[in-house]
VMD Tcl script that draws the C-alpha trace (Angstrom):
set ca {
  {-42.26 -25.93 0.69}
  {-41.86 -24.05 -2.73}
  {-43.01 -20.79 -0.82}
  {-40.29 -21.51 1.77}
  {-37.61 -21.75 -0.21}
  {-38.64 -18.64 -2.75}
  {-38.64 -16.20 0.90}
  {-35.56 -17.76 1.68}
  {-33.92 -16.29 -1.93}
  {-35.21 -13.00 -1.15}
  {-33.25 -13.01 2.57}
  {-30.38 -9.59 1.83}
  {-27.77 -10.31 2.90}
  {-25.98 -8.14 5.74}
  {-23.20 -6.97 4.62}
  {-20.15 -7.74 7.57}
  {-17.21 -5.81 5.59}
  {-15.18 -3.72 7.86}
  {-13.21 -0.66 6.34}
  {-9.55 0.18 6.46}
  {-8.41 3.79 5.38}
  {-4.98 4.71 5.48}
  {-3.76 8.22 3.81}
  {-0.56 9.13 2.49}
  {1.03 11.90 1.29}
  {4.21 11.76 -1.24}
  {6.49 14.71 -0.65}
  {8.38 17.29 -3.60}
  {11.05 14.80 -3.72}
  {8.69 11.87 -4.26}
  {8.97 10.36 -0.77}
  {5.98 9.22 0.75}
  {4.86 8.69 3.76}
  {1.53 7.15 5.38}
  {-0.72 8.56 7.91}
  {-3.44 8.30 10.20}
  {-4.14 4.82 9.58}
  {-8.05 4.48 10.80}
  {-10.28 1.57 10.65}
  {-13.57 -0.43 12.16}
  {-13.08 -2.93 15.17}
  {-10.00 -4.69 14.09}
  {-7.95 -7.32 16.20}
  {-4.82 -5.78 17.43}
  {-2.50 -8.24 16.19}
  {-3.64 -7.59 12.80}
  {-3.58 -3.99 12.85}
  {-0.24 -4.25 14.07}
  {0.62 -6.46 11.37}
  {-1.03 -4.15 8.53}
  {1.08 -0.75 9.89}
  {4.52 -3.19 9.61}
  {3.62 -3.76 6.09}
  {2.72 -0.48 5.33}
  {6.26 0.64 7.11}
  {7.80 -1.79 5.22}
  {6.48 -0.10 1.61}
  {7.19 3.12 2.80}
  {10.78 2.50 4.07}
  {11.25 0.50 0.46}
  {9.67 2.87 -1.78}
  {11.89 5.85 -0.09}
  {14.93 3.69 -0.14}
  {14.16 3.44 -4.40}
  {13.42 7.18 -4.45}
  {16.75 8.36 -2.63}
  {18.91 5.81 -4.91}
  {17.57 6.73 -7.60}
  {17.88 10.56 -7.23}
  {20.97 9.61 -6.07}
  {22.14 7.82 -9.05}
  {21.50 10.25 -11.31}
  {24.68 12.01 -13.39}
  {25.63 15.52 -11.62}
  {24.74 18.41 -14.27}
  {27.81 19.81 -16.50}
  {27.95 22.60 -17.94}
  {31.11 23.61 -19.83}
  {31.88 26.89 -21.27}
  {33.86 25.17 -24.27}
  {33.45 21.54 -25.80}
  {35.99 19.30 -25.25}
  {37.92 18.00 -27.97}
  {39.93 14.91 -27.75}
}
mol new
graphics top color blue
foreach p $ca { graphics top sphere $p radius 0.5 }
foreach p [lrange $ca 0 end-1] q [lrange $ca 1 end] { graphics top cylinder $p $q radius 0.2 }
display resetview
């Protein structure tokens, strides 16, 4: 029984871990954008359900990017300083 139970404990286990790889690529302005999403046998639903999240993160990471370029003060230069 004892011998059983020590060859049992040795067992490896198999390892049933599937991979997902998704590159991206952020552009000069800081945009990014995700490509060629690859992976092992996945169900289709989920896969479908992974590339709408990854949309949504690129859409709202873009969105923050344009504001915020947006947002920023226009650059002055004056000749003379202005006195009030």
């Amino acid at each position: 029984m004892a011998q059983i139970k020590k060859n049992m404990s040795r067992k490896k286990k198999v390892d049933d871990r599937k991979q997902l790889l998704i590159r991206y690529k952020i552009d000069e302005k800081g945009c990014v954008s995700f490509i060629d999403p690859c992976c092992d046998e996945i169900p289709a639903y989920l896969f479908g359900k992974i590339m709408e999240a990854i949309s949504n993160v690129e859409r709202e990471w873009n969105s923050k990017i344009a504001n915020k370029v947006s947002s920023l003060p226009p650059d002055i230069t004056l000749d003379k300083p202005i006195i009030k």
